[in-house]
Every structure is written in structure tokens, then in C-alpha cells.
TIPABA-746258 format. One record per residue (C-alpha): y, x, z. Coordinates in pm, 1 decimal, m for minus. Layout:
// TIPABA-746258
py->Y px->X pz->Z
...
This chain:
// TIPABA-746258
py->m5022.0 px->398.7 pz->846.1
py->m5198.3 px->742.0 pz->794.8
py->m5030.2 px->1005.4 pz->1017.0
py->m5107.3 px->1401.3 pz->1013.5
py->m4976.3 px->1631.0 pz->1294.6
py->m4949.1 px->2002.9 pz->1213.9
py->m4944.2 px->2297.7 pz->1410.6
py->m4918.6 px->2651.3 pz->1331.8
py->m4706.2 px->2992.2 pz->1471.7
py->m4670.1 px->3099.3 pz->1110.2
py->m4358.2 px->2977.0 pz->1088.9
py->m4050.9 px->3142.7 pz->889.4
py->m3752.6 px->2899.9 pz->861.5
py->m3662.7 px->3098.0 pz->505.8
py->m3951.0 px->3179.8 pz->328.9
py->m4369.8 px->3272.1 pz->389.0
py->m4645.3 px->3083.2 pz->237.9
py->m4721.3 px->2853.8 pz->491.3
py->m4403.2 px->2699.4 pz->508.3
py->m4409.1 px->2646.7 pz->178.1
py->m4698.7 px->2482.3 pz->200.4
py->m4610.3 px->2238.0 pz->460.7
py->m4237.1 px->2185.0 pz->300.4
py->m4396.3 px->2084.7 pz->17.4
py->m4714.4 px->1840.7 pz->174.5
py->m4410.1 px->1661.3 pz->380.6
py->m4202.4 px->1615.8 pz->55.0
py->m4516.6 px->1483.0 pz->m108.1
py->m4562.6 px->1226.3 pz->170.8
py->m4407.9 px->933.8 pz->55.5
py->m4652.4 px->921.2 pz->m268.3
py->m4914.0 px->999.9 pz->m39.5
py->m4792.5 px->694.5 pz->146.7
py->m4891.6 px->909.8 pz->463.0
py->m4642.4 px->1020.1 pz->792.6
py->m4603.4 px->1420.1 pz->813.4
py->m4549.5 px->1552.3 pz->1160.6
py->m4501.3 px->1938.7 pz->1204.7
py->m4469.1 px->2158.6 pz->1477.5
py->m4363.0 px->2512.6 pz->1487.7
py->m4167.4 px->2770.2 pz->1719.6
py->m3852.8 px->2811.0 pz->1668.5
py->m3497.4 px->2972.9 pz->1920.1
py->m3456.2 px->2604.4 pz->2024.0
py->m3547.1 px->2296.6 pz->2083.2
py->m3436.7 px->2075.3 pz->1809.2
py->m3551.8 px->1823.0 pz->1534.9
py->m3532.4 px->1852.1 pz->1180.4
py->m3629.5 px->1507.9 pz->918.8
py->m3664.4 px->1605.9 pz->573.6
py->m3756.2 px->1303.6 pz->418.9
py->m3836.2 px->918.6 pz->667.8
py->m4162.0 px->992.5 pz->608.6
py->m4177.9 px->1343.7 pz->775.7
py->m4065.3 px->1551.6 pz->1105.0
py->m4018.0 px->1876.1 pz->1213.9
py->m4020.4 px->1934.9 pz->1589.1
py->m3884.4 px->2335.6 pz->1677.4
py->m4008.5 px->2434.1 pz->1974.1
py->m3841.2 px->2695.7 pz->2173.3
py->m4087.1 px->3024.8 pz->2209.0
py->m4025.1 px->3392.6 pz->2292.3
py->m4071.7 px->3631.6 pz->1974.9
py->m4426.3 px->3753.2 pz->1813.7
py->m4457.7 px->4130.5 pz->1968.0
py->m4665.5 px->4259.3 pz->1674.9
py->m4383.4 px->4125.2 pz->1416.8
py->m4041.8 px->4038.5 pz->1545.0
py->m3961.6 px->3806.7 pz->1272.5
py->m4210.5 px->3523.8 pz->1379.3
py->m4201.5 px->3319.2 pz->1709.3
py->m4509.6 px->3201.2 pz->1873.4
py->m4604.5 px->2880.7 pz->2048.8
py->m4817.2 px->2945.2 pz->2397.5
py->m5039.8 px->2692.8 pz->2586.1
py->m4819.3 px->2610.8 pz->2845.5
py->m4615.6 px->2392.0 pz->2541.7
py->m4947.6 px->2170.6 pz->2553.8
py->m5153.7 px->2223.6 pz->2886.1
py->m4914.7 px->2037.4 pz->3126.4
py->m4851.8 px->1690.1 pz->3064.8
py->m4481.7 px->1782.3 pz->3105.7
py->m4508.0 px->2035.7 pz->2768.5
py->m4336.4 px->2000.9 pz->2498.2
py->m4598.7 px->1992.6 pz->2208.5
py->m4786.6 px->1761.1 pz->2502.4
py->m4541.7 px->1455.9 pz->2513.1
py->m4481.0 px->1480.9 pz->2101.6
py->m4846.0 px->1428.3 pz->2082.6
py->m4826.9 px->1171.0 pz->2349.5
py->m4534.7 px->1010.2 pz->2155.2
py->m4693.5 px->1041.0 pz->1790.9
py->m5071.5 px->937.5 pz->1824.5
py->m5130.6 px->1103.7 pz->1507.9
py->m5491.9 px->1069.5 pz->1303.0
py->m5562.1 px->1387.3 pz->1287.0
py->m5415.0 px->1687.7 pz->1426.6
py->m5422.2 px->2025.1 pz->1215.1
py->m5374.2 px->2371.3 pz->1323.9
py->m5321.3 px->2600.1 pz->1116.1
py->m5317.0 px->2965.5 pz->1401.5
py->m5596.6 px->3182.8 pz->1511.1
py->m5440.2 px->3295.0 pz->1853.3
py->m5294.8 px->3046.3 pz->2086.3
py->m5336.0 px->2727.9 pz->1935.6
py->m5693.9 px->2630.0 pz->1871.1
py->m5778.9 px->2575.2 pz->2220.5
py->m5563.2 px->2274.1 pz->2136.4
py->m5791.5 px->2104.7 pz->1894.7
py->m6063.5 px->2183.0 pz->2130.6
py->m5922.4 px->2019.3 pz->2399.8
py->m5822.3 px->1717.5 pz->2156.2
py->m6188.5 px->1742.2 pz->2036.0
py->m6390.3 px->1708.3 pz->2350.6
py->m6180.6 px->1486.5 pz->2535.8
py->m6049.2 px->1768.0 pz->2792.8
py->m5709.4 px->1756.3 pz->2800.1
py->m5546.0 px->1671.3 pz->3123.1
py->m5285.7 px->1415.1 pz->2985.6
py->m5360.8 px->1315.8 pz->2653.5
py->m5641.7 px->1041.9 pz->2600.9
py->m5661.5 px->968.4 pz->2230.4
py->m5869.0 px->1128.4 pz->1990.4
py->m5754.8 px->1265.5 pz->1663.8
py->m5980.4 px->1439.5 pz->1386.8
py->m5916.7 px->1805.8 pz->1426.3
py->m5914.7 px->2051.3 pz->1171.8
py->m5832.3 px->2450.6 pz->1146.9
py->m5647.7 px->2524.5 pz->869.5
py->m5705.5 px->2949.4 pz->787.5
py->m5451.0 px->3083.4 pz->587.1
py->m5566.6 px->3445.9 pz->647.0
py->m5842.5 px->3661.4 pz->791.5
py->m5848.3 px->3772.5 pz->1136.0
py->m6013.3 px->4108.9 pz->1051.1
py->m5735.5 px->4154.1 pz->841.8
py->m5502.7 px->4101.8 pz->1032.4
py->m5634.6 px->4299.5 pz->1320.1
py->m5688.9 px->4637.3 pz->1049.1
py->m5336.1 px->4538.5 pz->967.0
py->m5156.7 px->4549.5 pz->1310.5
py->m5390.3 px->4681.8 pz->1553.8
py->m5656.6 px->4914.9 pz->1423.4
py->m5981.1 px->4977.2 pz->1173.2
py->m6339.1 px->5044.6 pz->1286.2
py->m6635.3 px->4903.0 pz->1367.6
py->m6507.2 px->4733.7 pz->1733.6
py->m6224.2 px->4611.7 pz->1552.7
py->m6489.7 px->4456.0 pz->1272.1
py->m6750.3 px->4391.5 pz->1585.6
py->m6437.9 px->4179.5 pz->1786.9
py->m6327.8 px->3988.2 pz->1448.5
py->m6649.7 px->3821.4 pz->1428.4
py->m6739.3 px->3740.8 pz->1823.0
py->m6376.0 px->3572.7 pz->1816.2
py->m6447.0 px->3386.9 pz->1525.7
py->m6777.9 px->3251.6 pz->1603.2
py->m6778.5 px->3209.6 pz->1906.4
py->m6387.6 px->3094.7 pz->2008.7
py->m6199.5 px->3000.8 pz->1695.6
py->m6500.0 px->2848.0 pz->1488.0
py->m6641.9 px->2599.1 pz->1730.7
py->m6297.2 px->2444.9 pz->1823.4
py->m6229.1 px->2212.9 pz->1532.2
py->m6461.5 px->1958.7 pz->1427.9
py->m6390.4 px->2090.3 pz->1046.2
py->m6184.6 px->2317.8 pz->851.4
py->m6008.3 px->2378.1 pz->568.5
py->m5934.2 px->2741.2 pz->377.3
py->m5709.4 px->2848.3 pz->68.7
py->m5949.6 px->3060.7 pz->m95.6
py->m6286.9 px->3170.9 pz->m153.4
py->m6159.8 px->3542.9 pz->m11.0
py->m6062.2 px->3351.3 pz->353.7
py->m6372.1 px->3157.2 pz->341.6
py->m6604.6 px->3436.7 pz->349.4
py->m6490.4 px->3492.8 pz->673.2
py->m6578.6 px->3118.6 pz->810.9
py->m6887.3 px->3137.8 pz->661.8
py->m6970.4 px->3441.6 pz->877.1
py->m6885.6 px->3270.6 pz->1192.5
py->m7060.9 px->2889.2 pz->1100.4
py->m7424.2 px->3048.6 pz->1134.0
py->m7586.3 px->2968.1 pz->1426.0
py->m7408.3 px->2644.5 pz->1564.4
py->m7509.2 px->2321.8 pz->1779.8
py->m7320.9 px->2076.7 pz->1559.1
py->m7256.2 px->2071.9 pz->1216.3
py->m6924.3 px->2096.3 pz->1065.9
py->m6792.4 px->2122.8 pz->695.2
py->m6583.8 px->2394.7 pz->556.0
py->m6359.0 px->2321.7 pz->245.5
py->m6178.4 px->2532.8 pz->33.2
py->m5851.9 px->2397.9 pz->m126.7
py->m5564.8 px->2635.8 pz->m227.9
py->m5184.9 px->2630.6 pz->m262.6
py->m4966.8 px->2583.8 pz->m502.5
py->m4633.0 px->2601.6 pz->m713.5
py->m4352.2 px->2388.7 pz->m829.7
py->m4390.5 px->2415.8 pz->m1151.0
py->m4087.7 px->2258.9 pz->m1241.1
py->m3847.5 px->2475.0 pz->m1059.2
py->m4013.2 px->2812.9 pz->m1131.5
py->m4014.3 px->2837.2 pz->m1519.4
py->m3978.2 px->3002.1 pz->m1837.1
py->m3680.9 px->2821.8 pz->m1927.7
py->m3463.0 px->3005.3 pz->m1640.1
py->m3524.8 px->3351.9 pz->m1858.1
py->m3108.9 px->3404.5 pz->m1964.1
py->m2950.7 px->3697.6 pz->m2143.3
py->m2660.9 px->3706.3 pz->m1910.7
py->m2889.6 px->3688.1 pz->m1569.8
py->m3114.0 px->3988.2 pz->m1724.0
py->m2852.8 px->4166.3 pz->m1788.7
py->m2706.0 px->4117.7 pz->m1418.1
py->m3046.1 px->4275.0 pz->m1265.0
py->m3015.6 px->4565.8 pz->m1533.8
py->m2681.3 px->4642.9 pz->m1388.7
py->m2807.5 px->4574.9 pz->m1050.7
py->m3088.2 px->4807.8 pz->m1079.4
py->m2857.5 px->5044.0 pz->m1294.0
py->m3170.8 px->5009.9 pz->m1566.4
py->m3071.9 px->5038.5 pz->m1973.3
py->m3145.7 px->4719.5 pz->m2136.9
py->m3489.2 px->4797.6 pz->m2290.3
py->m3589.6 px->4915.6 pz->m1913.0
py->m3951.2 px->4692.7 pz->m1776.9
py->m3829.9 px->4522.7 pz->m1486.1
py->m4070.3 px->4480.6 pz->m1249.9
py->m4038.8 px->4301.2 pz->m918.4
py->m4220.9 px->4150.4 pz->m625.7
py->m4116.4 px->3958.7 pz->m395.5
py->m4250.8 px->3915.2 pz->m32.4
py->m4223.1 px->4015.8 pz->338.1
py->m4229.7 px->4393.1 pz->363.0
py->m4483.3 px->4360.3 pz->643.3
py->m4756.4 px->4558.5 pz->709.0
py->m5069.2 px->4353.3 pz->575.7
py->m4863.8 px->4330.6 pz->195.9
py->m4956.4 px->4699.3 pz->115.6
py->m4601.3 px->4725.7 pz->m7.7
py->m4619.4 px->5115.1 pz->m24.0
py->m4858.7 px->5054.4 pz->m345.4
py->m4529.5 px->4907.6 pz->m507.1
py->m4363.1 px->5263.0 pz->m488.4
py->m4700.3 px->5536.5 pz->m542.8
py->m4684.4 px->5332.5 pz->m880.4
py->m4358.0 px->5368.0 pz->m955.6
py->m4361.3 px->5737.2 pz->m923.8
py->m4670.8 px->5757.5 pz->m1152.6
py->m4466.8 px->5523.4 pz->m1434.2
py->m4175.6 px->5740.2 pz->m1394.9
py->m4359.7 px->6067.2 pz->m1431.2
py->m4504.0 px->5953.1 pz->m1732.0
py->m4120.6 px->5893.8 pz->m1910.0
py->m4240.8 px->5698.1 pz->m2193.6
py->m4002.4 px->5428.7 pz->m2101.1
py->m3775.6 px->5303.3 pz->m1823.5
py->m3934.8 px->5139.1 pz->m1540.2
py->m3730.0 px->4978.3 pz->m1247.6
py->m3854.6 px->4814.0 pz->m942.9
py->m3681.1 px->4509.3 pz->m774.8
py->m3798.8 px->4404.1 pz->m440.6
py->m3707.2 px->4070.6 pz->m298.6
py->m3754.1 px->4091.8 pz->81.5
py->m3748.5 px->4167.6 pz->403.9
py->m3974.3 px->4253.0 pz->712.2
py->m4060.9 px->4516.8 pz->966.0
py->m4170.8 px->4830.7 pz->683.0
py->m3812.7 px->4770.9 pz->520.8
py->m3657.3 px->5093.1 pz->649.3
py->m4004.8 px->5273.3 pz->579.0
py->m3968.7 px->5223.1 pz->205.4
py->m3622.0 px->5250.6 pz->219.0
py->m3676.6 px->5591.5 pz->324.6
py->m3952.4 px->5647.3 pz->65.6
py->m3769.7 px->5511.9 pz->m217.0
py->m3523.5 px->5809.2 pz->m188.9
py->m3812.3 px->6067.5 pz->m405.5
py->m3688.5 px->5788.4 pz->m676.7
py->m3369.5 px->5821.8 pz->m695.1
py->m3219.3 px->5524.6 pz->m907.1
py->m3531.9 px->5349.1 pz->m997.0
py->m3595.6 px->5088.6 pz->m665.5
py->m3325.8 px->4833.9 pz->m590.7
py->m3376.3 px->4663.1 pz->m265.1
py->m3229.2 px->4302.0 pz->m308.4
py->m3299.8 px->4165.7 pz->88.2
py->m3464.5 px->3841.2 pz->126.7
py->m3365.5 px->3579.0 pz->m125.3
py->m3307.8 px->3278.4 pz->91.4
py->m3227.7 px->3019.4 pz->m221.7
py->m3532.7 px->2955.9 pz->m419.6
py->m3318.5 px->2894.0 pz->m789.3
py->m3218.1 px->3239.9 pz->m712.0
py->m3578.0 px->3361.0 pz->m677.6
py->m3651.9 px->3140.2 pz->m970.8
py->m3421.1 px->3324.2 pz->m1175.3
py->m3588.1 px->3664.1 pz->m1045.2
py->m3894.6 px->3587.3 pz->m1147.7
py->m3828.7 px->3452.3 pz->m1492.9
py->m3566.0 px->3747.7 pz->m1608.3
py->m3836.9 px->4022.8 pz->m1491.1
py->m4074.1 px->4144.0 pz->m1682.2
py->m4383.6 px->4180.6 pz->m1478.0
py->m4441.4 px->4090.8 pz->m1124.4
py->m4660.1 px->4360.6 pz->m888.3
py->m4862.7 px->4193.8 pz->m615.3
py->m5031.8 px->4503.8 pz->m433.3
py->m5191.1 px->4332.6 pz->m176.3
py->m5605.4 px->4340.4 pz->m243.8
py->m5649.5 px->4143.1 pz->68.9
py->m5409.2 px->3839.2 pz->m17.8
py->m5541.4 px->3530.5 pz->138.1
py->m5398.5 px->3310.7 pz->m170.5
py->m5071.6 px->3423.6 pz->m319.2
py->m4807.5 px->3157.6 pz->m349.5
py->m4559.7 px->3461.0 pz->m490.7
py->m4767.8 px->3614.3 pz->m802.9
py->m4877.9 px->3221.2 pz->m882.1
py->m4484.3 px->3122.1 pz->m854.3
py->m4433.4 px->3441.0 pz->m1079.0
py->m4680.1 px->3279.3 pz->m1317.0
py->m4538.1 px->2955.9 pz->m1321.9
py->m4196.9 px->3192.2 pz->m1439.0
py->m4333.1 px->3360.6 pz->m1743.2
py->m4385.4 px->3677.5 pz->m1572.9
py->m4665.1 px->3876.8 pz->m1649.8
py->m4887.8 px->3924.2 pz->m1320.4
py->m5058.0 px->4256.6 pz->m1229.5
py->m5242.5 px->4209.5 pz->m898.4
py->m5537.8 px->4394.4 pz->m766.6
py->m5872.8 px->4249.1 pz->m844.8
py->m5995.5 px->4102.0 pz->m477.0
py->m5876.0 px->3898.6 pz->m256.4
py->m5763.1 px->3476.5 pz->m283.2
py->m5557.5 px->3577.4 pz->m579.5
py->m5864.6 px->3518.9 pz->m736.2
py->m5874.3 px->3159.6 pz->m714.4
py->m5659.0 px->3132.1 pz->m989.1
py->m5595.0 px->3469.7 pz->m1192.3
py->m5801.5 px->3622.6 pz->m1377.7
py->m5846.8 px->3830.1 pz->m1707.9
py->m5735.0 px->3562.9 pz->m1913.4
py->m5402.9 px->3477.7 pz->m1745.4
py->m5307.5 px->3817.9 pz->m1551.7
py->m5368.2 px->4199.1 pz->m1576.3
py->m5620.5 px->4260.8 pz->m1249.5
py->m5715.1 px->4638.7 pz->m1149.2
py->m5823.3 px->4821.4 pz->m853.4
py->m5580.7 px->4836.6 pz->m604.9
py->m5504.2 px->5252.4 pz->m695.5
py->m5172.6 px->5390.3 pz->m796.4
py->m5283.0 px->5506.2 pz->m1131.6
py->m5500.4 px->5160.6 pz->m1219.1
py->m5214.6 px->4978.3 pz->m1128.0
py->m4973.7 px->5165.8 pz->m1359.9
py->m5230.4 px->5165.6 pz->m1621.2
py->m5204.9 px->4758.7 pz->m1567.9
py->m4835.4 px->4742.0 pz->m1584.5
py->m4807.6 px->4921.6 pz->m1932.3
py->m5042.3 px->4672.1 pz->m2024.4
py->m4839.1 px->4359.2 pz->m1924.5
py->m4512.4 px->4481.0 pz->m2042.9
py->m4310.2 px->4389.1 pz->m2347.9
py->m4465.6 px->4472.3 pz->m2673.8
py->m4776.0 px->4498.7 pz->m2525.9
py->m5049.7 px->4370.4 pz->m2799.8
py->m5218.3 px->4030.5 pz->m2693.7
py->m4956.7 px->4014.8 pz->m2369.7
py->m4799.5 px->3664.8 pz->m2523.4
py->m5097.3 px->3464.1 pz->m2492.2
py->m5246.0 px->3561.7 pz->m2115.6
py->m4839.6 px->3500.4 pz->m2035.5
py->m4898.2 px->3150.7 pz->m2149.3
py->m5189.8 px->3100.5 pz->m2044.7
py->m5116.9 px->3207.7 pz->m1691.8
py->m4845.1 px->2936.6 pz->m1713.8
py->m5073.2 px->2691.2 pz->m1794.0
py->m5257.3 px->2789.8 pz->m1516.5
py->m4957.3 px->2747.9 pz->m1300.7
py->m4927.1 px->2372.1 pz->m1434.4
py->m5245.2 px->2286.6 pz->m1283.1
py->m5159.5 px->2375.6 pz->m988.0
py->m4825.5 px->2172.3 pz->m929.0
py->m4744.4 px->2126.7 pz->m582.8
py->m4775.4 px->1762.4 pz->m598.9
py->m5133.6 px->1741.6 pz->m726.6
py->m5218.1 px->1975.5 pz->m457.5
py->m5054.5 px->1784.5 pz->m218.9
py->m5229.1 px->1436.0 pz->m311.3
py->m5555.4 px->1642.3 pz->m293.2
py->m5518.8 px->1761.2 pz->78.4
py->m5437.2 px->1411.8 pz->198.5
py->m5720.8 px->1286.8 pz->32.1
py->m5890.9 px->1524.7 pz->195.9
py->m5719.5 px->1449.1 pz->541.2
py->m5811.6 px->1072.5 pz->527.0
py->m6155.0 px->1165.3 pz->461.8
py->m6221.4 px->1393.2 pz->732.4
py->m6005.6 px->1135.3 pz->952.9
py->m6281.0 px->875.3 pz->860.9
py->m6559.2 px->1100.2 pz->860.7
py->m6492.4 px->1172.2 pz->1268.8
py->m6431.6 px->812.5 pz->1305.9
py->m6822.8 px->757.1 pz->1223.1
py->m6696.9 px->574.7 pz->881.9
py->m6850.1 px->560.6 pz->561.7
py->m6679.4 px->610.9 pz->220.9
py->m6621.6 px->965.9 pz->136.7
py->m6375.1 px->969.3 pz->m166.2
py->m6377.6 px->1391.5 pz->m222.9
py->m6608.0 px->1632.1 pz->m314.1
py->m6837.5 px->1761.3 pz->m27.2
py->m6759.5 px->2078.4 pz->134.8
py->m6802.0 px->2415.0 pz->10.7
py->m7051.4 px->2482.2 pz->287.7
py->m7164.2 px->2380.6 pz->645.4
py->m7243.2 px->2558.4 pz->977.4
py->m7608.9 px->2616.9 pz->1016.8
py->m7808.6 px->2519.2 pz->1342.0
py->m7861.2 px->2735.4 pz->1656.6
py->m7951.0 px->2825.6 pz->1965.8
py->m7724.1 px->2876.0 pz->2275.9
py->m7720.1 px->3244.0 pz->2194.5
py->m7595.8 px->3172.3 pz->1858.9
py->m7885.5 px->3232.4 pz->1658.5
py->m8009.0 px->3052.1 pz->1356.9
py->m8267.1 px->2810.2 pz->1414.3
């Protein structure tokens, strides 16, 4: 039987994108007819089975410095033979071993890949999964310029890149990024994009309910004909969450109708805005993180319009989930939120205070034409039903398994691109 192995520090027991990801692949494993094992950081040891065809091994690891909130896995979990994430991998002999992490884990699959590792004999397919973009994340947390630009790319050619023999991306935004750092390579490897996606069933239309709007109205102490708008998200520093409130101010300087702003969260920049909400007195309710997803199911379908201000979002599992609701999405227009909005099923604008305002009159109620792109961003939304998505990456991982085997028979389409050849230094050739 086909079995996958996952790795990855973005790990948030509650909520983030990549565990909704991977909580959704492991309930879509019994279809798949495929064995899910996952491995993540967590305050103990400890073992967690969904479903009998999937595992979750929490591994005990010391707190992310940069963000608090996340826990991270370090090599000495899979150098000795003794380490933890060394004798599950002894144990599980999985096909292929996926890590989705761009700091400590990689050196992993490149051990797996080239036979190096001091214990562990067997050789899996390995692939990087990239959920994000390291120069991103590095403007986010650490700082901007041209060495931090300069570093992004020697790390990614040179140390993440070459470590897998494939990889996988959510978005034509993050792959821009891997195509940067495949030029210039001694072996070839593939680079596929496939994004996320939404459970359709549970976030929908059909949750919108007089009584629960009229619970956030009273909530957000907003009259009845008020535009609701929320988002929901960590309040960490790559979001750009401080777009959510410069655009408030310019709707409520305007006064040609109530405006209220929900936002569903929690993270390190919650006190910040907390402490810039206070120049709008009565017009930002801050509802914490909402841990049950009904509940955020209900948010999404009782508000009017759902603000995404991130312009760098790798994907966007949030503003597609808000889609999926009946909410009308306004969302910059760059980044992976691309993949799947666009004119014709969201409101996109530059990523300014006043464009974005401009966008949210346009997607609220009453708005002329605002019906149809609502519906046809849930159609959108139906496309992209977890489980379909799911069935495609496993497809995908049984594939690549065979393809590293030396087997014939591809069954999916090829990759979006390839490394190119080079020379020891790097260069094209």
C-alpha cells in the first residue's frame, strides 16, 4: 500500500493553511486508498489518529523565536539514529517523504535523497512542498534590501533547491521563486504547481441566517443596514493586517453608510491593532481566534464582504473559504490569490487604502452586477473542493514515487517547468 510521510514546522494545532491542508489530504486518504503519515512539533511527545488510514506524530520542540505561536523541529530529531523523527521513519518506510519547511528540515530529504543518513537505509521519493516565499518571509521578519533579496536567492539555489529530487508549489506567485533558483543545475528536477482548497460543503451560502447577522450587528454594535466586513487570519506580520484598518478609516470618513470591521484572529501584531483601532472608536470588533470552523462558517456567510490585504499571499485558503460562503472577496491584485480570483468572481485592486475602499463599495450590498461575480466566485469555490484536490496530489505523489523508482507510466500532467543544466558554479549551460 501507497504510504506518504510529511514533514513541515508550519504547524498550528487550531488553524493556518497548512494544516488545513494536511487535515484535509489525511481525511481524503481512505478514497485515495493511500496511508498518511505526518509529522510536526508540538509541547509533547504524543500521537494523534484521525482516521486508520492516517497519523500524526507531535514531536516535542522549543518555540519559533521570530513568532511565538509556532514550534519548530531541529536536526537533532533526525540526525542520530536515536531521534525521534529518525526511528518513525525507521518504523514507517514510507514511499515518499514530503517536506513541506525552508529552514531546518530539507537537509532531511537530502540526506534521504543521496543515501547519507547515518541510520536510515531506504530510499523514499523526496519532494519540497513551498507554501510561501523565503524572500517574503525574510522582508517580513527580518529586513528589506538588496542583501536580504541577494541571501533569498543563494539559499534557495544553492541549499533549499537542490535537496529534493522534485517539488511541488500552491501557486504560480510561490513558483516564481523556484523557478529562480532551478537555473543552472546538474540534474534535472520537475516543479509542479497544484493549489489548495475548500470544503465546499461546510463553508456555504446556506449558513447566511437572520438571527446570526443580527448577533454580529450587536456584536460589532453596527445598525442593521451596516456592510460587515471581516477577515479572518493570523494577525502576523507577513498578513499586512494594518491595510484592514487605513481602509476602514477612509470608509468611515466618507459616511455614506455604516461600515464595521470584524477580525477573526490572533497572532503576534494583535495588541498593535488593538492599539490602532482606538482612532475608530466603535467600528473594529476583535473576535480572537475562532477555533470551531461552523463558527467561522457562519462568519463568513453572515458578512458581507471579506478583506484579504495581503498582496503577497502564497494561496489563500481564507478569501477562497470566504468564497465558498457567499461573501464577496476584495483582495489585492498579486500574489497566489490569483490562482483562482479574478475579475469575474472577486473585486481585485492595488493593495492602497483608498483602492481598496474603492473595491469594498463595489462588493457591497446593492452594488450593481455584485450578484453574479458572488455566484460565480462560488462556483469557483466548487471546483476546488477539498476532495478533488486531494485525489489530485496523490496522484501526483504516486507519480513522482514511480518516477524516482526509474518506472514508466506517468498518469498527470507534466510539470510546470524543470531546472535547467549547469556548471559547478551554477551557471547555465
Amino acid at each position: 500500500m501507497f504510504k506518504t510521510l510529511h514533514l513541515t514546522n508550519a504547524w498550528h494545532g487550531a488553524s493556518g493553511g497548512v494544516a488545513t491542508f494536511y487535515r484535509a489530504l489525511m481525511a481524503a486518504a481512505p478514497d485515495a486508498g493511500c496511508q498518511v503519515r505526518l509529522i510536526v512539533p508540538g509541547e509533547r511527545d504524543s500521537i494523534e489518529d484521525p482516521n486508520p488510514w492516517a497519523r500524526i506524530y507531535h514531536i516535542r520542540a522549543r518555540r519559533a523565536w521570530l513568532n511565538p505561536a509556532y514550534r519548530l523541529m531541529f536536526p537533532l530529531a533526525y540526525l542520530p539514529p536515536a531521534g525521534a523523527i529518525a526511528k518513525i521513519l525507521e518504523a514507517e518506510q514510507p514511499d515518499l517523504v514530503e517536506v513541506c519547511d525552508k529552514f531546518t528540515l530539507p537537509y532531511l530529504a537530502g540526506l534521504l535523497r543521496t543515501r547519507r543518513h547515518p541510520s536510515l537505509r531506504f530510499r523514499p521519493a523526496t519532494v519540497g512542498l513551498s507554501c510561501e516565499r523565503l524572500d517574503d518571509n525574510i522582508h517580513a521578519y527580518l529586513r528589506r534590501g538588496p542583501a536580504a533579496v541577494r541571501f533569498a536567492r543563494w539559499y534557495m539555489k544553492w541549499i533549499y533547491f537542490p535537496m529534493f529530487d522534485h517539488h511541488i508549489t500552491v501557486s504560480g506567485y510561490t513558483a516564481e521563486e523556484l523557478r529562480e533558483a532551478s537555473r543552472g543545475h546538474k540534474r534535472q528536477r520537475g516543479v509542479w504547481i497544484r493549489g489548495m482548497g475548500v470544503d465546499a460543503r461546510l463553508f456555504h451560502p446556506e449558513r447566511r441566517s437572520p438571527r446570526l447577522r443580527q448577533q454580529l450587528c450587536w456584536l460589532s454594535a453596527a445598525p442593521e443596514d451596516a456592510v460587515l466586513i471581516l477577515y479572518a487570519g493570523r494577525l502576523a506580520p507577513e498578513k499586512n493586517a494594518g491595510l484592514l484598518l487605513d481602509t476602514l478609516e477612509i470608509l468611515a470618513s466618507a459616511q455614506d453608510r455604516p461600515y464595521r470591521l470584524l477580525i477573526a484572529g490572533d497572532g503576534i501584531l494583535l495588541a498593535e491593532l488593538q492599539e490602532r483601532a482606538r482612532r475608530l472608536p466603535g467600528l473594529v470588533a476583535f473576535l480572537g481566534h475562532v477555533r470551531s470552523r461552523e463558527r467561522l462558517a457562519d462568519l463568513y456567510a453572515n458578512c458581507d464582504v471579506f478583506l484579504h490585504p495581503n498582496p503577497q499571499e502564497p494561496f489563500g485558503i481564507a478569501p477562497l473559504e470566504a468564497m465558498a460562503s457567499g461573501a464577496a472577496l476584495v483582495a489585492p491584485d498579486s500574489g497566489g490569490v490569483l490562482s483562482y480570483a479574478n475579475s469575474s468572481n472577486a473585486w481585485l485592486a492595488p493593495a492602497s487604502p483608498r483602492q481598496m475602499a474603492e473595491a469594498v463599495r463595489a462588493a457591497s450590498p446593492g452594488s450593481p452586477g455584485r450578484e453574479e461575480i458572488v455566484a460565480a466566485a462560488r462556483r469557483t469555490a466548487e471546483e476546488l473542493d477539498w476532495p478533488r484536490v486531494a485525489a489530485g496530489f496523490f496522484e501526483l505523489y504516486q507519480d513522482l514515487a514511480r518516477a524516482v523508482r526509474g518506472e514508466q507510466g506517468s498518469t498527470v500532467s507534466p510539470p510546470a517547468f524543470v531546472s535547467t543544466p549547469g556548471n559547478w558554479l551554477g551557471m547555465e549551460v
